[in-house]
C-alpha positions as CSV (number, residue, x, y, z in Angstrom):
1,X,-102.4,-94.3,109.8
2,X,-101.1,-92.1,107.4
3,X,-102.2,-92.0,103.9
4,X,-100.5,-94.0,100.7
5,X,-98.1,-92.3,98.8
6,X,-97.9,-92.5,95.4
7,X,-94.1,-94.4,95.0
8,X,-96.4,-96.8,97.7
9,X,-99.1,-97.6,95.0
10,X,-96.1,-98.8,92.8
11,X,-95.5,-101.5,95.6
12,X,-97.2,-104.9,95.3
13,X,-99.4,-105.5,98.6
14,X,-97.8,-107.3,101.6
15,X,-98.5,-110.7,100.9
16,X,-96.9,-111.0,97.6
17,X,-94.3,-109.0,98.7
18,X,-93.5,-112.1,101.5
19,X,-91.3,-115.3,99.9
20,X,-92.7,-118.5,99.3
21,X,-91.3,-121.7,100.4
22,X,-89.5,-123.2,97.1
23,X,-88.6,-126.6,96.6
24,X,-85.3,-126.9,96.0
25,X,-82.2,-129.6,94.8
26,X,-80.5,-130.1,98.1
27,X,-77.8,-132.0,96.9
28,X,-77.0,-135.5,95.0
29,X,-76.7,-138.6,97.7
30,X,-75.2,-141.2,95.6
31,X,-72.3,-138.7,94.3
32,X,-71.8,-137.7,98.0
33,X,-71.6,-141.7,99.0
34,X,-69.1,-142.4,96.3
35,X,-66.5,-140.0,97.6
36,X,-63.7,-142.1,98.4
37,X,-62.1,-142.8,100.8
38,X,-65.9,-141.0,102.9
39,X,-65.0,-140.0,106.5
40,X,-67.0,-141.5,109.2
41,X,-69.9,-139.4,109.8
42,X,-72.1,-136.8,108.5
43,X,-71.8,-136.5,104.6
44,X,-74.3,-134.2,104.3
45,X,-76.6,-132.2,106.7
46,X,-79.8,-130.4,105.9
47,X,-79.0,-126.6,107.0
48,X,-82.5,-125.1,105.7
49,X,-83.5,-122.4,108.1
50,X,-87.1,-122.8,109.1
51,X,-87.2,-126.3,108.8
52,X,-89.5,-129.7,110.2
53,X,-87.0,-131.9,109.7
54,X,-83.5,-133.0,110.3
55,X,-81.8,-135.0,107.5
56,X,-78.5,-136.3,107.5
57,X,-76.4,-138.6,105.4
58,X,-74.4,-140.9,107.3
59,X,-70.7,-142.9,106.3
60,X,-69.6,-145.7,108.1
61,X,-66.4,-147.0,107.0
62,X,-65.4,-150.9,106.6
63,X,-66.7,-152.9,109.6
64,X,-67.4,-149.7,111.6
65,X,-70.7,-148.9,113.3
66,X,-73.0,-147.4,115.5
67,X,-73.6,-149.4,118.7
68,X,-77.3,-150.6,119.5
69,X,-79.0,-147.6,121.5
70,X,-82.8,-146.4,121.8
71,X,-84.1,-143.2,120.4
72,X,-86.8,-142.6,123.2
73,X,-88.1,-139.7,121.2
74,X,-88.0,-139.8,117.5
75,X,-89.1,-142.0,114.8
76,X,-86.6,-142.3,112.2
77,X,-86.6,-143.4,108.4
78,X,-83.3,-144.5,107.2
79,X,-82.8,-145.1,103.6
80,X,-79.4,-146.9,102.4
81,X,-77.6,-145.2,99.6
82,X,-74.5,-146.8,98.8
83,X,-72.7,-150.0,100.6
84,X,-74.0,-152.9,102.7
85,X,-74.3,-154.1,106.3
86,X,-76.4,-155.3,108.6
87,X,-79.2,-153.6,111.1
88,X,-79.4,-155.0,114.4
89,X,-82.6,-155.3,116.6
90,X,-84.1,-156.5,119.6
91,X,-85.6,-159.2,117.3
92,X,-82.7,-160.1,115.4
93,X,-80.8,-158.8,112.4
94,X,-81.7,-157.5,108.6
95,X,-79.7,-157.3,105.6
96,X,-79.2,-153.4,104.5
97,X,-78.3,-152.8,100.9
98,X,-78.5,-149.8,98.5
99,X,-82.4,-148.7,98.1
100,X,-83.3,-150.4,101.6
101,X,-85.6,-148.2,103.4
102,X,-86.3,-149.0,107.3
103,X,-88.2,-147.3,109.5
104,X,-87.3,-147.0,112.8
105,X,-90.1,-146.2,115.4
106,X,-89.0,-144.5,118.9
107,X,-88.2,-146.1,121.3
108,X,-86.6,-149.7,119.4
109,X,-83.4,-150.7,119.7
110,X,-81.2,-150.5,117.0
111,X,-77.5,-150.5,116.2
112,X,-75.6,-150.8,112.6
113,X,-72.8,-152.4,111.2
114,X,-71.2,-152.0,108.0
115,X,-69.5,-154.5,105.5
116,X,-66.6,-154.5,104.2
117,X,-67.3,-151.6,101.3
118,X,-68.8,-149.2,104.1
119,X,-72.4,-148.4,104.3
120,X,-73.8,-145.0,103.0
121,X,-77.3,-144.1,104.5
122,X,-79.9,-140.7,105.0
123,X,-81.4,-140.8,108.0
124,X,-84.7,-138.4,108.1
125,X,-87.1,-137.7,111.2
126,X,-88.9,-134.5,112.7
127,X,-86.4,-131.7,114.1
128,X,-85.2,-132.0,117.4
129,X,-86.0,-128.6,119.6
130,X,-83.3,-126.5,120.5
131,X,-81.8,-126.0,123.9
132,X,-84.1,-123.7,126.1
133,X,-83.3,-121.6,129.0
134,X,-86.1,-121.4,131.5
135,X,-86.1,-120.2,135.0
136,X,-86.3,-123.2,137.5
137,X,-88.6,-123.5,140.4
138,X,-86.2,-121.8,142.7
139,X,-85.5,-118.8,139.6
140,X,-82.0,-119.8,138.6
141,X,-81.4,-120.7,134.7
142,X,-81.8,-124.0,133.6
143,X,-81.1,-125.9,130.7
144,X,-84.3,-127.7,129.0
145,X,-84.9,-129.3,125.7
């Protein structure tokens, strides 16, 4: 180890030299859902490197949808921003509206349908993992998540 210089006592120590996380405005949802006329799709994704969570919000136009499916893996909160529609279950259906919050637990069927004004919605739930490549039994590459 060598010893400090003096330009290094001028230095603060490491750990206030290392960032803090910082909350920060991301973006505003309800100007985003009132873009007219809003592509189907993603609106809005959250980008933020370092990140537990995935965050998206989601268009559908008039009478458009998203068919029923399962998510196997992920519980999901879905908050409705702008529009209406209609969730669909295994149980049956609910009424979405602006400021409707469901939550969505793995592994329930689901599938959504908008109105006639389009439905505007942020859908938030832990971060998927990234594509892996790990050696298979046999040593050859394979694809994992």
């Amino acid at each position: 180890m060598t010893p400090a210089s003096d330009a290094d006592a001028d230095e603060p120590p490491l750990a206030e030299r290392i960032a803090e996380p910082t909350p920060s405005v991301l973006c505003d949802v309800r100007e985003l859902a009132a873009l007219l006329p809003a592509p189907a799709g993603a609106l809005w994704k959250l980008a933020e490197g370092g990140r537990q969570l995935d965050a998206n919000l989601v268009h559908l136009p008039s009478h458009q949808g998203v068919e029923a499916h399962a998510e196997t893996e992920l519980d999901v909160l879905l908050l409705v921003v702008a529009g209406t529609g209609v969730l669909g279950t295994a149980e049956g259906t609910e009424p979405l509206a602006g400021g409707t919050l469901i939550w969505l637990p793995r592994g329930s069927v689901r599938g959504i349908t908008a109105h006639a004004e389009g439905l505007s919605y942020l859908t938030v739930h832990r971060r998927r993992p990234g594509i892996q490549i790990r050696p298979s039994e046999d040593g050859a590459p394979s694809h994992a998540h």
